[in-house]
C-alpha positions as CSV (number, residue, x, y, z in Angstrom):
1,X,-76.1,108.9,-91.6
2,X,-74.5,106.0,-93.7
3,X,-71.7,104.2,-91.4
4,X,-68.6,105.0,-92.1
5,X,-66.3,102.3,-93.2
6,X,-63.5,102.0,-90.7
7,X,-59.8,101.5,-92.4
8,X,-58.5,98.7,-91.5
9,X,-54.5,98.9,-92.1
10,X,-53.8,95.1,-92.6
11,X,-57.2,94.9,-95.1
12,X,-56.5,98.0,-97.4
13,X,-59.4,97.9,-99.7
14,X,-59.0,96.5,-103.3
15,X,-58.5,98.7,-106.1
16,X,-61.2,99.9,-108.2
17,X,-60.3,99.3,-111.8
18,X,-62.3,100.5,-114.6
19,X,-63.9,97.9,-116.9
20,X,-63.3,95.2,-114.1
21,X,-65.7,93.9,-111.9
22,X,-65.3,93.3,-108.2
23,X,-64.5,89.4,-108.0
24,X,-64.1,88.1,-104.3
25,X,-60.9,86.6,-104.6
26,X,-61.5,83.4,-102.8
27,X,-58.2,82.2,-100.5
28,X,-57.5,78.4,-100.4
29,X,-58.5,77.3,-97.1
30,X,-56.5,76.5,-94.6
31,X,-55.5,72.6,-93.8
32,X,-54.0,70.7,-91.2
33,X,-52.9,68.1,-92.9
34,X,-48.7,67.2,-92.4
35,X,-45.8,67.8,-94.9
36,X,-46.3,64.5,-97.3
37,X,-43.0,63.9,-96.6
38,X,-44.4,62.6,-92.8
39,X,-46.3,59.6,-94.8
40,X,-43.3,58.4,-96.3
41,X,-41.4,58.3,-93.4
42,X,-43.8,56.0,-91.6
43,X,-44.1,53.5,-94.3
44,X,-40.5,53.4,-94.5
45,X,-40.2,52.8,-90.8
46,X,-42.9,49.7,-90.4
47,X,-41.4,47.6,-93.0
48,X,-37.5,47.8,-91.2
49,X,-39.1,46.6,-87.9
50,X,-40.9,43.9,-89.3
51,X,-37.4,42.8,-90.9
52,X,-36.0,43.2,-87.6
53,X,-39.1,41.3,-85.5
54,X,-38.4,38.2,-88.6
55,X,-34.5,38.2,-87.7
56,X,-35.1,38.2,-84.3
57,X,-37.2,35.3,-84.3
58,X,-35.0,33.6,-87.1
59,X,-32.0,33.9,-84.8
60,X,-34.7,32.6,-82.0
61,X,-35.2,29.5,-83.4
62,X,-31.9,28.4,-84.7
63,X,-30.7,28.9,-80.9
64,X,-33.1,26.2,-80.0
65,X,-32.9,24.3,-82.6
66,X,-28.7,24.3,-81.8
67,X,-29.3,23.6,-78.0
68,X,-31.6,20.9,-78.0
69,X,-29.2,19.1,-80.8
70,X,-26.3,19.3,-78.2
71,X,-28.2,18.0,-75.5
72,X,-29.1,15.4,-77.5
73,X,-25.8,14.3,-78.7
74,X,-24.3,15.0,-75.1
75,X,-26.7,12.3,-73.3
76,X,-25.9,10.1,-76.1
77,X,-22.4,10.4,-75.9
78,X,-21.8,10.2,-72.0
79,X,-22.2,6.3,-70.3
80,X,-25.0,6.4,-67.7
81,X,-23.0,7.1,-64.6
82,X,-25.5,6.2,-62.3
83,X,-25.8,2.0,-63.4
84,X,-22.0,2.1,-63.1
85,X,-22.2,3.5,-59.9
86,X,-25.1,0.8,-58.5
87,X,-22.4,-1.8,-59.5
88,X,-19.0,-2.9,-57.8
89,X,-15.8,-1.9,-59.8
90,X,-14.5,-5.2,-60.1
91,X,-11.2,-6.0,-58.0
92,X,-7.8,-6.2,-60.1
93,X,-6.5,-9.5,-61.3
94,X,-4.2,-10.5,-58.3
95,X,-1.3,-13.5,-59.2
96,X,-2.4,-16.9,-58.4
97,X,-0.6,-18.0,-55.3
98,X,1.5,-21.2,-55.2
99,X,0.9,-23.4,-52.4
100,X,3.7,-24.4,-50.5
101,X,4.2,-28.2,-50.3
102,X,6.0,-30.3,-47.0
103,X,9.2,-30.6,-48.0
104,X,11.0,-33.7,-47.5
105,X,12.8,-36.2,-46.0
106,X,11.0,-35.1,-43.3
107,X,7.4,-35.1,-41.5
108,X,5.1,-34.8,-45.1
109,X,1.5,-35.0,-43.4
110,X,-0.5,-36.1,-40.6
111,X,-2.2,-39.2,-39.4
112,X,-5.8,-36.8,-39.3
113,X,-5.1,-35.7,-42.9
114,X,-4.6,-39.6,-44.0
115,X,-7.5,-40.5,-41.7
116,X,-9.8,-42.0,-44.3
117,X,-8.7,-44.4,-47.3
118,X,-7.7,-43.2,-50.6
119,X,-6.9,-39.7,-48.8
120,X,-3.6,-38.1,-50.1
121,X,-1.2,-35.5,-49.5
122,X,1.2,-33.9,-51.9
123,X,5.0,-32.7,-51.2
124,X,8.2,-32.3,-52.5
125,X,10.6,-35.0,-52.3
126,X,14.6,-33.5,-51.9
127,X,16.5,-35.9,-53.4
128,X,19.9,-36.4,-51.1
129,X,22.5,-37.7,-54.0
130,X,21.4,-35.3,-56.5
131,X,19.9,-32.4,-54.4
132,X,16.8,-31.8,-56.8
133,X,13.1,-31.3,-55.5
134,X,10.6,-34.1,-57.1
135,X,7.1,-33.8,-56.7
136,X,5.4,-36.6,-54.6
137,X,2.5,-37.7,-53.4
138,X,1.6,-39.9,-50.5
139,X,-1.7,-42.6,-50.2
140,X,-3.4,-44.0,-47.7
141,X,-4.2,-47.3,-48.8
142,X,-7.3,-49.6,-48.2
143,X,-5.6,-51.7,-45.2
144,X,-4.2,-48.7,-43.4
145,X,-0.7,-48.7,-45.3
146,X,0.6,-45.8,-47.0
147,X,2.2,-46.0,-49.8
148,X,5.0,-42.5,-51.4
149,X,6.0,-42.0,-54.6
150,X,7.3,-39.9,-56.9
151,X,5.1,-37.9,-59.6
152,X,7.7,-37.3,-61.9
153,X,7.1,-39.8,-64.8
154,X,9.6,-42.9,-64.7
155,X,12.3,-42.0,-67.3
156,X,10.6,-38.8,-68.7
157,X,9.5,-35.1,-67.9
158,X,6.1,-35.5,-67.2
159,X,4.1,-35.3,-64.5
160,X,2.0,-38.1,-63.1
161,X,-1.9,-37.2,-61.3
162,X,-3.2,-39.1,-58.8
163,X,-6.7,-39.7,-60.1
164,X,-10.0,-40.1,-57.4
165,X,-12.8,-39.1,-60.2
166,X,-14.1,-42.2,-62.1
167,X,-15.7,-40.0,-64.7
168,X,-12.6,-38.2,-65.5
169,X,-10.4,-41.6,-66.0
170,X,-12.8,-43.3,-68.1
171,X,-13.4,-39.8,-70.5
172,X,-9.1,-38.8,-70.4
173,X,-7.7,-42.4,-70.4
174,X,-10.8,-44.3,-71.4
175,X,-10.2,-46.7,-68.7
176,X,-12.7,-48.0,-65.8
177,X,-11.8,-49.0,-62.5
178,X,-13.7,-49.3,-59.2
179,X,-10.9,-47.1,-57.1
180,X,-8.8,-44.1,-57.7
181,X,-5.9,-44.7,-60.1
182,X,-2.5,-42.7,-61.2
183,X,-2.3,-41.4,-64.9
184,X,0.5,-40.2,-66.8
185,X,-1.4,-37.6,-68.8
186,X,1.5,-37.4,-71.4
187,X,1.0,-40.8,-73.2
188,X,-1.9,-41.9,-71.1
189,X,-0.5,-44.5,-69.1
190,X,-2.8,-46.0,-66.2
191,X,-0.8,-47.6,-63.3
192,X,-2.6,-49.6,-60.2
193,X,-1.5,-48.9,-57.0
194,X,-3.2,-52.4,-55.7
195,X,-1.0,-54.5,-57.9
196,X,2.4,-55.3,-58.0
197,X,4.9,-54.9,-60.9
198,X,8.2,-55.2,-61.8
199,X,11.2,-52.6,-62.5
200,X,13.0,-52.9,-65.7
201,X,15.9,-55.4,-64.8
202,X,13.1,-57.3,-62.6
203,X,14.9,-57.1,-59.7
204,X,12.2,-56.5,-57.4
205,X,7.9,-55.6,-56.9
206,X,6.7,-52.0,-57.1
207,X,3.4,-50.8,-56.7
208,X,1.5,-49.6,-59.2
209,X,1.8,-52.5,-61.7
210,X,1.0,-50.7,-65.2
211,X,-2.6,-51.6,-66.4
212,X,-2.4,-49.8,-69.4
213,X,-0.4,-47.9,-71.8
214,X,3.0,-47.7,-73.2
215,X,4.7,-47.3,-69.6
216,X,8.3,-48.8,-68.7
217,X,7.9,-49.5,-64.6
218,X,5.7,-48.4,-61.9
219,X,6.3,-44.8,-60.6
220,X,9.5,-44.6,-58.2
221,X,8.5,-45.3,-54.8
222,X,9.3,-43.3,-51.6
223,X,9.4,-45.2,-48.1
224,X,6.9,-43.7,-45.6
225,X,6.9,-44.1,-42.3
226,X,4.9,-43.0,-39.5
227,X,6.4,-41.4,-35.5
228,X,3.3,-40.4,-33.9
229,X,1.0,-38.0,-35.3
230,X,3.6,-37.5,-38.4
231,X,3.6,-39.0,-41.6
232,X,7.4,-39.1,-42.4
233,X,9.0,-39.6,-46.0
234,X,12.3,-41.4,-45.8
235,X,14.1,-42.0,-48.7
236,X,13.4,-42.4,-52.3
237,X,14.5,-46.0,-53.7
């Protein structure tokens, strides 16, 4: 017996049409390939994080580029702090401080100070009759005597300087001598305190007869005298 063709209710059997032949319909196979729109989306995607990856590493590199500059312009810009550590601060400018002289009439120095010849001591002379302070200056001379006088230039403002370096009163008053000699440094007047010479109305010797320069008498001399260990200055002629 022929089998008989079971009827399949989802595959109803094609219709028979006259003058047409059976054709088997062919159905496009299936695929498994994705919705094109799937491609598009992924090249779109790659190209935004390679933009992204470039700024990232744009933005990198300007960072360092900015922090190396400001490091560099920092150390240039700051002293070394360590070399001015290693060295001292330097101690403030403090006021010279004026030595106080022996004030006479009175005891002006000592017979150890004077102990050696051409050794001298400086003071300040109070004048009695006119009650103003002179500088002065004793000597102790080559025979033992000591000889006081004033430092304030005979007749003018200016002090006198007892001068013990050779080398200084040949090059400022271009004068030699073998011993110290007083100077007026105003009009460069040299005055010996070995010699004799007289006052203006020649009345009388002073030491310190002028050797050279324009000079009117020897400087005005102070009597010393001596009461023990003290050097005393009397009186001013």
């Amino acid at each position: 017996m022929p089998e008989e063709k079971k009827f399949d209710p989802f595959k109803p059997p094609e219709p028979s049409i006259p003058g047409v032949s059976r054709a088997k319909v062919s159905t496009p196979p299936e695929t498994s390939q994705e919705p094109a729109a799937f491609p598009r989306q992924e090249a779109t995607v790659v190209p935004q994080l390679l933009w992204v990856a470039l700024a990232a590493l744009v933005a990198l590199v300007v960072a360092a580029t900015l922090f190396y500059a400001s490091r560099s312009t920092s150390a240039k810009g700051t002293p070394p702090t360590a070399a001015a550590d290693a060295q001292p601060a330097s101690a403030p400018d403090l006021p010279k401080q004026t030595e106080t002289w022996p004030l006479g009439p009175g005891p002006v120095a000592t017979a150890q100070e004077m102990a050696s010849t051409w050794s001298a001591k400086r003071f300040v002379f109070r004048n009695p009759g006119t009650g103003q302070d002179e500088p002065a200056i004793v000597v102790r001379l080559p025979r033992g005597q000591y000889w006081g006088f004033s430092l304030r230039e005979p007749f003018g403002n200016c002090e006198l300087e007892y001068v013990t370096d050779l080398k200084k009163l040949r090059a400022d008053y271009h004068f030699s001598a073998d011993h110290p000699m007083v100077g007026d440094p105003c009009n460069h007047t040299v005055y010996d305190l070995l010699r004799y010479g007289t006052g203006p109305s020649n009345d009388g010797l002073v030491r310190g007869e002028i050797v050279q320069g324009p000079g009117i008498r020897p400087p005005l001399a102070i009597e010393i005298r001596t009461q023990g260990n003290n050097v005393l200055a009397v009186r001013e002629e």
